[in-house]
C-alpha positions, -999 to 999 in steps of 0.1 A, spaced: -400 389 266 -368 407 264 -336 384 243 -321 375 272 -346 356 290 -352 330 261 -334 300 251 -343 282 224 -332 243 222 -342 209 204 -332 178 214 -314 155 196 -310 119 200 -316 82 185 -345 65 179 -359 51 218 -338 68 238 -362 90 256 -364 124 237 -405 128 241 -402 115 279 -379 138 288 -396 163 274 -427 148 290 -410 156 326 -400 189 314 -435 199 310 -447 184 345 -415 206 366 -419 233 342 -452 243 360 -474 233 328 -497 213 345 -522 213 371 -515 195 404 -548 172 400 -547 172 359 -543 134 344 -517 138 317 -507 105 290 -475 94 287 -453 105 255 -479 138 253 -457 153 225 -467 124 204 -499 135 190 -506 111 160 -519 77 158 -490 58 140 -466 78 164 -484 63 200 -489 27 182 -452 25 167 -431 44 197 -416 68 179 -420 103 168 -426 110 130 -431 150 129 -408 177 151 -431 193 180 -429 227 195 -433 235 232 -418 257 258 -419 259 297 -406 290 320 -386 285 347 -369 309 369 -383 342 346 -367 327 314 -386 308 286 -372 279 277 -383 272 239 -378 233 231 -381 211 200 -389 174 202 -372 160 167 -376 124 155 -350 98 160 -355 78 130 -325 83 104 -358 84 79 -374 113 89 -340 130 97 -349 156 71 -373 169 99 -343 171 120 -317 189 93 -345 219 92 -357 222 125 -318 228 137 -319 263 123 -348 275 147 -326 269 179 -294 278 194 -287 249 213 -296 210 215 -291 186 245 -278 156 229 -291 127 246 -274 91 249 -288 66 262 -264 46 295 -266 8 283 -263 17 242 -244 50 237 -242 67 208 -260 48 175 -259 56 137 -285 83 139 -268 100 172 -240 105 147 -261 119 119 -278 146 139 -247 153 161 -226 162 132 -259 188 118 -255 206 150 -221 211 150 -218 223 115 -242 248 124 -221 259 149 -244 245 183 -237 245 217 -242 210 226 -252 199 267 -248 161 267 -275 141 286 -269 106 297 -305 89 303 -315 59 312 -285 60 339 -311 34 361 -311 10 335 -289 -24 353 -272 -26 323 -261 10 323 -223 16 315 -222 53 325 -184 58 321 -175 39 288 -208 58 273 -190 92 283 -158 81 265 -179 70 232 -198 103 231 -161 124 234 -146 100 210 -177 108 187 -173 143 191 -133 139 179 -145 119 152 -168 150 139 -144 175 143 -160 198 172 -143 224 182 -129 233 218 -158 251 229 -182 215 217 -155 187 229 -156 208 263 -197 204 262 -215 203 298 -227 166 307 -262 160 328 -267 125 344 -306 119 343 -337 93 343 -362 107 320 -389 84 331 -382 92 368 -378 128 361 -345 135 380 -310 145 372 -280 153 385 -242 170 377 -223 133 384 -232 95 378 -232 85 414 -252 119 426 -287 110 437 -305 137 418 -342 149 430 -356 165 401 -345 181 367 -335 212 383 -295 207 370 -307 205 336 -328 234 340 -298 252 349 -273 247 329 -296 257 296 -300 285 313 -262 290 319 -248 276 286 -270 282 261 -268 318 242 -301 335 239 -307 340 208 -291 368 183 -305 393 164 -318 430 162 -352 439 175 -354 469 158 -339 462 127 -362 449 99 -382 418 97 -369 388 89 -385 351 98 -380 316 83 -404 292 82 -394 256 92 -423 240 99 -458 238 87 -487 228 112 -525 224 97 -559 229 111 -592 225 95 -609 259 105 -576 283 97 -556 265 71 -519 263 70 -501 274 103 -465 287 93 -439 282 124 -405 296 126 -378 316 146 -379 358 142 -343 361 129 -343 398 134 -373 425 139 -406 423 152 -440 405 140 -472 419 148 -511 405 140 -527 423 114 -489 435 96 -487 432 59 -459 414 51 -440 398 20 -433 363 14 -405 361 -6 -380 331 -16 -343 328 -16 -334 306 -40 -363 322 -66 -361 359 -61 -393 360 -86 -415 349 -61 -428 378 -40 -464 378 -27 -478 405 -5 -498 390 22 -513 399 60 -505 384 92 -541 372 103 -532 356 140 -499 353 156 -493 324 187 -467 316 216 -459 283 220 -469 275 259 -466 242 272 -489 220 248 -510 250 233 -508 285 213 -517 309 233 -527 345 206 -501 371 210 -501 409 197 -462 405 190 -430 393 193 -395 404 187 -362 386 172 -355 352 189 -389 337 198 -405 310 178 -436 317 170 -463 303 146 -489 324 128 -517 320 100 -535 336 69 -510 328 40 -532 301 26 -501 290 4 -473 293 27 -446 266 23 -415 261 42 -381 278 29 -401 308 29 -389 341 43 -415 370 57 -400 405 54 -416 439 51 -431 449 21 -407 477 20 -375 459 21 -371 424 12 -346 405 22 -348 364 22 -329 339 40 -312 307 28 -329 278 34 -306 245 46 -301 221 19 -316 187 32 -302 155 17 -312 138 -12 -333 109 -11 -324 78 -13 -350 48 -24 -381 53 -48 -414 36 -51 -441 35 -75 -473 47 -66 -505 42 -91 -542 38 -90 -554 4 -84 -565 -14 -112 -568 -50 -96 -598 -69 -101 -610 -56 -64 -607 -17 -72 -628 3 -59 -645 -17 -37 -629 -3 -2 -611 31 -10 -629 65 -7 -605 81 -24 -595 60 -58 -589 85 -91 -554 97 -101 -566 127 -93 -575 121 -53 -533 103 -52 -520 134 -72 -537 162 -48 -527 139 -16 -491 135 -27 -489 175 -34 -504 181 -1 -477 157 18 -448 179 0 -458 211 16 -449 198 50 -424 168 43 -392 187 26 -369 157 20 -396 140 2 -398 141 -38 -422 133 -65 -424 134 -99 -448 120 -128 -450 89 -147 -479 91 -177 -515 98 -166 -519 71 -136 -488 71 -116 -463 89 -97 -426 87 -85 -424 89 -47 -388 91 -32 -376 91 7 -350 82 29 -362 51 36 -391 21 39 -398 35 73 -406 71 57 -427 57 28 -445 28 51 -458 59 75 -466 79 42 -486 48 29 -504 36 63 -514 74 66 -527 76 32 -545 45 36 -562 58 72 -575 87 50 -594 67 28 -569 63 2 -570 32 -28 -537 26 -46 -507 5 -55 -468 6 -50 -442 -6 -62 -411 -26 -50 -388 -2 -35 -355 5 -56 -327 30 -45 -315 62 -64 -282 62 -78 -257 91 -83 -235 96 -109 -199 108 -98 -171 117 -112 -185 96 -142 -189 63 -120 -224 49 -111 -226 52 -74 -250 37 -52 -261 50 -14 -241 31 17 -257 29 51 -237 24 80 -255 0 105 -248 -10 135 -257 -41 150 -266 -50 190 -270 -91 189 -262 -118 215 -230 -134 206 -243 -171 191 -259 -152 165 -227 -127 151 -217 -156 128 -247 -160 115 -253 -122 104 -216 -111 94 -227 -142 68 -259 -125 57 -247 -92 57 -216 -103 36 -242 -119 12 -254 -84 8 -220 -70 0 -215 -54 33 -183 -52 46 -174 -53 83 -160 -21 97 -157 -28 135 -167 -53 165 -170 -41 200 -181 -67 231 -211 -46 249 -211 -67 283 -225 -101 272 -237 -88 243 -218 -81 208 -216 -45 188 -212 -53 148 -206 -25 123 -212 -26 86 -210 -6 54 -234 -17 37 -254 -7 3 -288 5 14 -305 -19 -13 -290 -51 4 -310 -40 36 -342 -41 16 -359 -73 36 -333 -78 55 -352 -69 91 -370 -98 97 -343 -123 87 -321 -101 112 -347 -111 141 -352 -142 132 -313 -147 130 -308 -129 170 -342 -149 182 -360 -116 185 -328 -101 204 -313 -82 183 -315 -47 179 -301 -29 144 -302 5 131 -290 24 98 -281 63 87 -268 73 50 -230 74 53 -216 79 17 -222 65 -21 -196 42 -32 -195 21 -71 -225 -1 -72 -211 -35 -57 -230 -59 -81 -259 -84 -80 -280 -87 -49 -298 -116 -48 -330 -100 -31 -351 -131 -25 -347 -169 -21 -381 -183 -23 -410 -181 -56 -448 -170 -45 -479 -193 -47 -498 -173 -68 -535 -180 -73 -547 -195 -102 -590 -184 -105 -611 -157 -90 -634 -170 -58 -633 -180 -21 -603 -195 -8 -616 -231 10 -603 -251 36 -600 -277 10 -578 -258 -15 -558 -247 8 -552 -281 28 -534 -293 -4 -510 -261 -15 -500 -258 22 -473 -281 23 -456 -262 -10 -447 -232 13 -462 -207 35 -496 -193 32 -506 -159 39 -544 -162 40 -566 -182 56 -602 -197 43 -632 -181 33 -606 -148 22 -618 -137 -14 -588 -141 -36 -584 -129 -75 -564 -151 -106 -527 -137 -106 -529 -128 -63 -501 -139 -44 -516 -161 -13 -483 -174 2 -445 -180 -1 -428 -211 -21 -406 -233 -6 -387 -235 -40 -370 -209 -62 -399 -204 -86 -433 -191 -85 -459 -215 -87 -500 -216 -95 -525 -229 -72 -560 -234 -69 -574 -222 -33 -604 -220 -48 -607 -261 -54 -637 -276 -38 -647 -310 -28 -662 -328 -54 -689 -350 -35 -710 -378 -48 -735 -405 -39 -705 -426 -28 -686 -397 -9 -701 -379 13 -689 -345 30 -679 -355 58 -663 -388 55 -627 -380 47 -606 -367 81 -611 -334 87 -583 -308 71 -558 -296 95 -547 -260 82 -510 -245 96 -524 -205 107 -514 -184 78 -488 -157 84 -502 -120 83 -480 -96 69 -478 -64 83 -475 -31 55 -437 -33 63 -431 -73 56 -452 -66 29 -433 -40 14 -398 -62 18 -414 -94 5 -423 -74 -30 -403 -88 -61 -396 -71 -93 -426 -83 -111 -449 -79 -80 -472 -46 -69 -487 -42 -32 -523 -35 -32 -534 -9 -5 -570 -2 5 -581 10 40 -589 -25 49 -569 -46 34 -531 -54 16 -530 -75 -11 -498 -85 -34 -500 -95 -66 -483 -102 -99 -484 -73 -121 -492 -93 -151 -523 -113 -136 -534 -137 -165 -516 -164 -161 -506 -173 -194 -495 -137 -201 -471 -138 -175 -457 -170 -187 -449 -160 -217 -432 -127 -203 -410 -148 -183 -399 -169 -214 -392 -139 -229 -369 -128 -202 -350 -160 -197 -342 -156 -238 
């Protein structure tokens, strides 16, 4: 297909406001379907975590023809954690379609992905969704996206961007708010009409970047990216060589090339500059890489994707339980996984500690929790840490990462989280009324957020909606006081029983229930005072001739409160590890004899 005819896009937006439906509906009016074929909603997300949670984890390739063009389209994550998807996957397209929801506007992360396109030079189509929502607020949203796009220094050409009034889940969209749009035939148009195809000479040598690294069990690594400038063919010996190391240069041969149509890859002979393609038989291909002729090599700079900003721990599990559930247990099994994970995840990093443990760093919980509850779907046996951020030194200051989060909460509850957040050393930056609601924003150092969520939602009664991006570092701001409450920590090895657990139960809240097999130094609930305390679960009844089991009232246990991997992983103190097994998530003390650990913490306290 000739340069002109293709368009290549990705769309950019928040987290829930309706990237993957749209695209969705793109798919069904693009012609991709059969008339009679049952299709599932949210079809670009493939992976398990990504239909149970609602949001999309990994960048997806698709495209759709309409009208003799192909229209090439991206569906990037909207989580400010897996933005480093999102920095990389910008330099396959030539346009995005920013899209806002009506009732929220822009958030944190709109501003995050907005400002990469626009460095990159984009053309930007703005897409209003949701506009059927009854809280929509079509005309102040408008203002906020053009005040947004002041605010990041666009230039003419991007304040002047095309706007497209549409309901994603009804599939329509029209050129004004108040126009009662059929079908998605205006957005349709205007990519074609706005967006540049793509640059570059066909003839010229080869030249192709590889963003994104798919995987399949019978072929191996799948390398995707955009032809920057020549022509790929099947079968072509090629050479993989590396910007920023010109010392790596390995010949290799192009085994299968594919299309992207609708949700498959179709195999194709060749294809010229512009069209993204993906293609296998480089067993070792990693992204950054550029493919060029063997003849004349020529790499390409690949976009520097931000540092990360918190670290955990992870290490083999050496509780008394190891072993028992995992498949996959050895140092070994976590350092191969961990290696594997880096090939495809850029902005994650990791780095050695001794023989048994390893130094995993990301942009946030949400990026390591999905790491983790993957890991542990495999198979996987290990431990982690508490999380901790990653400081920068500048200009010979300690600095520490600031999030800017913004805030959606009914209006009896702003006093109550301007008072936590200030607790955390966030300062208040502005506060908006959003109909009957209230718009708070913070600055805020990303380590006073760490288990911050659920008292946020316990705070708005479950109403309140908050989100975070990186915006700067700053001087570290002092003490955080991370937790408020000790943890009842078992004293012996055995069952927990209805018994034992009727008399700790009023010394805080318990997190298992009876009958769960427990181990000396576990943590089983949450005290109600400052201080961790032992208990016995275990305790039984002692019965007699005089006292029989059944004569006392029966016990009357509260339901113990399940932590999900999340909760779990903002409960964790200092001194505490998270043991993760396919089945099951324990915490624990890292010292687990109890008289050890009372000694260390007399030796602290000195």
């Amino acid at each position: 297909m000739t340069q002109d005819k293709i368009r290549n896009i990705a769309i950019i937006a928040h987290v829930d406001h309706g990237k993957t439906t749209l695209v969705d509906q793109m798919l069904k009016q693009g012609g991709v379907y059969r008339e009679n074929q049952v299709v599932a909603e949210r079809v670009m997300d493939s992976g398990d975590l990504e239909r149970e949670r609602g949001i999309t984890i990994l960048a997806k390739n698709t495209a759709v023809h309409y009208k003799g063009y192909k229209i090439n389209i991206v569906d990037t994550p909207g989580h400010a954690d897996f933005s480093g998807e999102v920095e990389r996957i910008l330099k396959m397209v030539d346009g995005v379609l920013l899209l806002v929801d009506a009732a929220e506007g822009p958030m944190p992360q709109t501003r995050f992905v907005l400002q990469k396109a626009l460095e990159l030079g984009h053309k930007v189509i703005v897409v209003v969704n949701k506009i059927d929502r009854p809280d929509a607020r079509v005309h102040e949203v408008m203002d906020e996206v053009l005040e947004l796009l002041l605010d990041l220094n666009a230039t003419e050409e991007q304040f002047d961007s095309p706007t497209i009034f549409c309901s994603a889940r009804q599939g329509i969209s029209s050129y004004g708010p108040d126009d009662p749009g059929t079908d998605l035939t205006p957005l349709f148009d205007t990519i074609v009409s706005y967006i540049d195809p793509p640059k570059g000479d066909p003839t010229g040598p080869l030249q192709l970047l590889v963003s994104s690294i798919d995987y399949n069990e019978f072929v191996g690594r799948i390398a995707i990216g955009r032809i920057e400038r020549g022509t790929i063919r099947q079968n072509q010996e090629v050479l993989v060589t590396d910007y920023h190391d010109p010392s790596k240069k390995e010949k290799a041969k192009i085994v299968a090339l594919y299309e992207f149509t609708g949700l498959g890859k179709n195999p194709i002979q060749e294809a010229s500059a512009g069209e993204i393609v993906a293609f296998s038989g480089i067993s070792d291909i990693t992204i950054g890489r550029t493919i060029c002729p063997v003849e004349q090599p020529d790499p390409l700079p690949f976009v520097k994707i931000s540092d990360p900003t918190i670290e955990m721990t992870f290490s083999i599990n050496d509780s008394p339980f190891a072993g028992r559930e995992g498949k996959y247990v050895t140092s070994r099994n976590l350092r191969d996984r961990l290696q594997r994970e880096l090939l495809k995840d850029v902005s994650l990093h990791v780095s050695e500690v001794g023989t048994d443990s390893f130094n995993v760093a990301g942009r946030g919980e949400m990026h390591l929790s999905i790491l983790i509850e993957t890991m542990r779907r495999e198979g996987y046996e290990f431990q982690v840490s508490t999380p901790h951020v990653l400081n920068k030194e500048i200009d010979g200051k300690l600095c520490e990462p600031i999030e800017r989060m913004v805030a959606d909460v009914p209006e009896n509850s702003v006093g109550s989280v301007i008072d936590k957040i200030s607790q955390r050393k966030g300062e208040l930056t502005s506060m908006t009324p959003v109909g009957s609601r209230m718009r708070l924003e913070f600055l805020v150092p990303t380590r006073g957020l760490f288990g911050y969520r659920n008292e946020f939602l316990t705070d708005t009664r479950g109403e309140g909606i908050m989100a975070s991006v990186l915006d700067s570092y700053a001087p570290v701001k002092g003490d955080i006081e991370r937790r408020q409450t000790g943890s009842l920590v078992a004293f012996e090895t055995g069952d927990a029983t209805a018994y034992g657990l009727g008399g700790v139960q009023d010394r805080g809240v318990l997190f298992i229930g009876p009958g769960v097999e427990v181990y000396a130094g576990m943590i089983v609930g949450q005290c109600n005072r400052n201080e961790d305390m032992s208990v016995n679960v275990c305790k039984k009844k002692q019965l007699t001739n005089m006292r029989a089991a059944g004569s006392d009232e029966a016990i009357r246990l509260a339901p113990p409160k399940i932590l999900s991997l999340e909760q779990c992983m903002e409960y964790l103190a200092d001194d505490e590890l998270l043991e993760v097994t396919p089945k099951s998530l324990r915490m624990r003390k890292r010292i687990l004899d109890h008289s050890a650990r009372m000694r260390a913490v007399m030796k602290n306290r000195q």
